[in-house]
N, C-alpha and C positions, 0 to 999 in steps of 0.2 A: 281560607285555610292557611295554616303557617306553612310559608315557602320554610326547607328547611333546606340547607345545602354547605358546599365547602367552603363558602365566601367568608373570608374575614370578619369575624366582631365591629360592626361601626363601632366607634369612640365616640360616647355620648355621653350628656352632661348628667355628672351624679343625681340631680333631680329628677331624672327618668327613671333611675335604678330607686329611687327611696318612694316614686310613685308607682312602680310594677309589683312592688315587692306590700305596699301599705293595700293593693286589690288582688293580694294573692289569695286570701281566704275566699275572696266572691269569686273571682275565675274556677275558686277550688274547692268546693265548699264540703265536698266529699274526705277531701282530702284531709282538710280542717276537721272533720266531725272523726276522721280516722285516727285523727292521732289523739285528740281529748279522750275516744274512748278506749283507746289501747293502752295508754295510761292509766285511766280511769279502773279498766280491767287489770291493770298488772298490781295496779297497789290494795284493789280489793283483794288481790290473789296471796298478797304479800302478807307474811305471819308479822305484825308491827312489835308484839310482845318480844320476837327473837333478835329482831333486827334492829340495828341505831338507822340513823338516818343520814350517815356517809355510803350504808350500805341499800337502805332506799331510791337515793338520789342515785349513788351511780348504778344498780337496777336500771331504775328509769330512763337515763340515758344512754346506756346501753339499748336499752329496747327499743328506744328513741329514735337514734344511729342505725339500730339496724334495720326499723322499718322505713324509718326514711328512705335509706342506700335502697331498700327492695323496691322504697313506690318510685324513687327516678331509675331501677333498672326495669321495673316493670312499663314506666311512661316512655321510653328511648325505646326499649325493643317495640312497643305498639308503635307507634309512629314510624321506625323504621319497617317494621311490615304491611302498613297499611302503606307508605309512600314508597317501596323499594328502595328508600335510601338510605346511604351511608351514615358511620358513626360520624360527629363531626361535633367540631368545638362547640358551633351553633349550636344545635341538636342538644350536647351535654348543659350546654348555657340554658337553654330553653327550660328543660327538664328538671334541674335543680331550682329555678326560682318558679317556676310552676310546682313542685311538689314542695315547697317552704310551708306550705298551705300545713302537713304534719306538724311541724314545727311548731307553727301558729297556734296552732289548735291544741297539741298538747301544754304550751305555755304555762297558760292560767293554773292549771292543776298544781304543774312544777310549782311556779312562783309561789302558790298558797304553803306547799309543801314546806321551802324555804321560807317563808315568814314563820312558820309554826315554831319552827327549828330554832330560829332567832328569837324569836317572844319566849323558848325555853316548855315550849307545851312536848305532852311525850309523844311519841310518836306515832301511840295509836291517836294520840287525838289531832295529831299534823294528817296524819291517814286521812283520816274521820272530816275533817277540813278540807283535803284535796278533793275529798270525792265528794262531797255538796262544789267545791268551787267545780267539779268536773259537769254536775247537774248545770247548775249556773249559766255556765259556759253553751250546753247543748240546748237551753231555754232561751239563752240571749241571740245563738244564732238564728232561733226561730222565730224570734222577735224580728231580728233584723230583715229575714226573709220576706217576713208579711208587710213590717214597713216600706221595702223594698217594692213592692205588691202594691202599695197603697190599698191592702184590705179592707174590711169594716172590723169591727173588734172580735164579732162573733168568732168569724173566720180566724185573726190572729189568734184569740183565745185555744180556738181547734188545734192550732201550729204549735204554739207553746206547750198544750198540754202531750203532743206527741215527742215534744224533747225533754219535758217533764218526765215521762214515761220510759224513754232510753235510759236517764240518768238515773230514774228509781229502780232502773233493773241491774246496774251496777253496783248500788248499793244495797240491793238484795243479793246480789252473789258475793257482797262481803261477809252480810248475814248468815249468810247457805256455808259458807266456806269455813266461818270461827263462829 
């Protein structure tokens, strides 16, 4: 279990930071899969006909920002009530590279969002692109999983087809919704 306490930050060599942060999706995969589909859900929710894609993008990172701030408020106050302990730098340090995992995870969608933007495609069809890169995304995590597994293919086949299944129900509530 992570000691969490008032002890100073060791000083450690930036290659521990760019390897904690490159197994934040696996430490987190929850977290990862929250933020692909919070995304996933805000631009299916999103009227593309109305909106340019200055007004898309910052949408998204807004909602981005604020669920991020809510899952390291929500990971520091658990932690603090399961250990009795104090707010502390550690603690905050802890929590924001453990919840980067959101980040991570809504990434891809973002990024597809801005290529679409840049290749000049409109914006339902940059939409329409984030949310297969959102499917994508919650297929490739479940690939990973079963690799991860060393399953037999049946079994991964099973995995895939249940993130398959998340990301088509995303893109049936764009359907539902316009």
């Amino acid at each position: 279990m992570l000691e969490l306490d008032n002890k100073p930050l060791p000083r450690r060599r930036p290659r521990r930071a760019v390897e904690r942060l490159a197994c934040v999706a696996v430490e987190n995969a929850g977290g990862a899969v929250h933020g692909t589909v919070m995304v996933g859900v805000l631009l299916a929710a999103e009227d593309s006909h109305r909106e340019g894609y200055p007004e898309t993008i910052g949408a998204a990172a807004v909602v981005l920002a604020l669920y991020w701030l809510m899952s390291l408020y929500t990971h520091t106050l658990g932690i603090r009530l399961r250990t009795r302990g104090r707010l502390s730098r550690r603690l905050l340090w802890h929590s924001c590279t453990y919840e980067l995992a959101v980040v991570e995870g809504a990434f891809v969608p973002v990024l597809a969002l801005l290529i679409a933007w840049m290749a000049g495609a409109t914006v339902s069809s940059g939409v329409t692109v984030a949310l297969w890169a959102t499917v994508v995304s919650l297929v490739t995590l479940e690939v990973a999983a079963a690799w991860r597994a060393r399953m037999r293919p049946q079994e991964a086949w099973l995995q895939a087809a249940l993130g398959a299944v998340m990301g088509l129900a995303i893109i049936a509530l764009k359907l539902i919704l316009h």
